[in-house]
C-alpha positions as CSV (number, residue, x, y, z in Angstrom):
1,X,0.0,0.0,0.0
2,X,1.2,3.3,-1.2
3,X,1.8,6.3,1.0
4,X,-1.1,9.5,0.3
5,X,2.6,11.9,0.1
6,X,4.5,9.9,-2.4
7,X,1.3,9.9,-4.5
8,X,0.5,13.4,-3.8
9,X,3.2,16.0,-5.9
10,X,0.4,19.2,-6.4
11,X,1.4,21.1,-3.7
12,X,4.8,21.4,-4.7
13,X,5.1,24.1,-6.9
14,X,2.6,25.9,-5.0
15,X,5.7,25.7,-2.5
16,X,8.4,26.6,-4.7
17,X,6.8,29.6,-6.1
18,X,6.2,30.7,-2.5
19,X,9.9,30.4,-1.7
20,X,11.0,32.6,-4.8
21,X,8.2,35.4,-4.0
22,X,9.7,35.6,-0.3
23,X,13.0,35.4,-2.0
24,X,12.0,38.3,-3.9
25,X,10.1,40.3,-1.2
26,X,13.1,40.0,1.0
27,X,15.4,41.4,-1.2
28,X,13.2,44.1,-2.9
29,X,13.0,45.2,1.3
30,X,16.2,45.1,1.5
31,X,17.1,47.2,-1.4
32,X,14.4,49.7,-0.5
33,X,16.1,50.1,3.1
34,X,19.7,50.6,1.2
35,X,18.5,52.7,-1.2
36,X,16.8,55.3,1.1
37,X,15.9,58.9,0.9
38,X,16.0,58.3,-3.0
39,X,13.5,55.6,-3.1
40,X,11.0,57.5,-0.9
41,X,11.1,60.5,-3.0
42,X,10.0,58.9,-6.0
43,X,7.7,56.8,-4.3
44,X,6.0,59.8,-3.5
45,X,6.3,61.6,-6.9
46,X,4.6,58.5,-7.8
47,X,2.0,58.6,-5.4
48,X,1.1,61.7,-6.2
49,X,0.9,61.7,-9.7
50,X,-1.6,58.6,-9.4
51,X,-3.3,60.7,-6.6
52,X,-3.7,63.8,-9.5
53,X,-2.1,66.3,-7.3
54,X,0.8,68.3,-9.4
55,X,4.0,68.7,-8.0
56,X,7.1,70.5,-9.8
57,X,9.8,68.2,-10.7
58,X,13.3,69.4,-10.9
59,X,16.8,68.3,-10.5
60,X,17.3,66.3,-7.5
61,X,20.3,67.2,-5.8
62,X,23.5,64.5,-5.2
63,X,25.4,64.5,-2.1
64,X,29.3,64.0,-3.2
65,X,30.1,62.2,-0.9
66,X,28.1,59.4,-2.8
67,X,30.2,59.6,-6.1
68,X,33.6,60.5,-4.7
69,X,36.2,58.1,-4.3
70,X,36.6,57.0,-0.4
71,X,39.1,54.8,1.1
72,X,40.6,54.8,4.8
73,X,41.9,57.8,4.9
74,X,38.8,59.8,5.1
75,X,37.2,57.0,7.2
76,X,36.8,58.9,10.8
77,X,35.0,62.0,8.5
78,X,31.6,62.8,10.4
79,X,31.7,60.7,12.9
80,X,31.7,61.7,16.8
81,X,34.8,60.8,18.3
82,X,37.5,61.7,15.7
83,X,40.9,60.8,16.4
């Protein structure tokens, strides 16, 4: 007499397809948290665009600190307790 689970195979990819949407839900949070300030702000342009309120676009300003080259040397900058 066979087993009902070696028979019964449908509930597997309903499993697997759940693993790879947490997969993706996890990692879509976690990007989100790294991302930031940036992410929020068009979140909201988009918001508010699908809510019909207007809101004047324009250039969105870049810190420099997040296109300028860093290494060690600079690795005590705005922080509390420098050296």
């Amino acid at each position: 007499m066979k087993s009902k689970f070696v028979l019964n195979n449908y509930g597997q990819g309903l499993i697997e397809y759940l693993i790879i949407v947490a997969i993706m839900a996890v990692s879509t949070i976690g990007i989100v948290s790294l991302m930031g300030q940036t992410v929020k702000a068009k979140f909201a342009t988009i918001t508010n665009s699908l809510q019909g309120k207007s809101q004047k676009l324009g250039p969105t300003n870049v810190d420099p600190s997040l296109y300028q080259k860093s290494d060690l040397g600079n690795f005590f900058e705005n922080t509390n307790n420098n050296p």
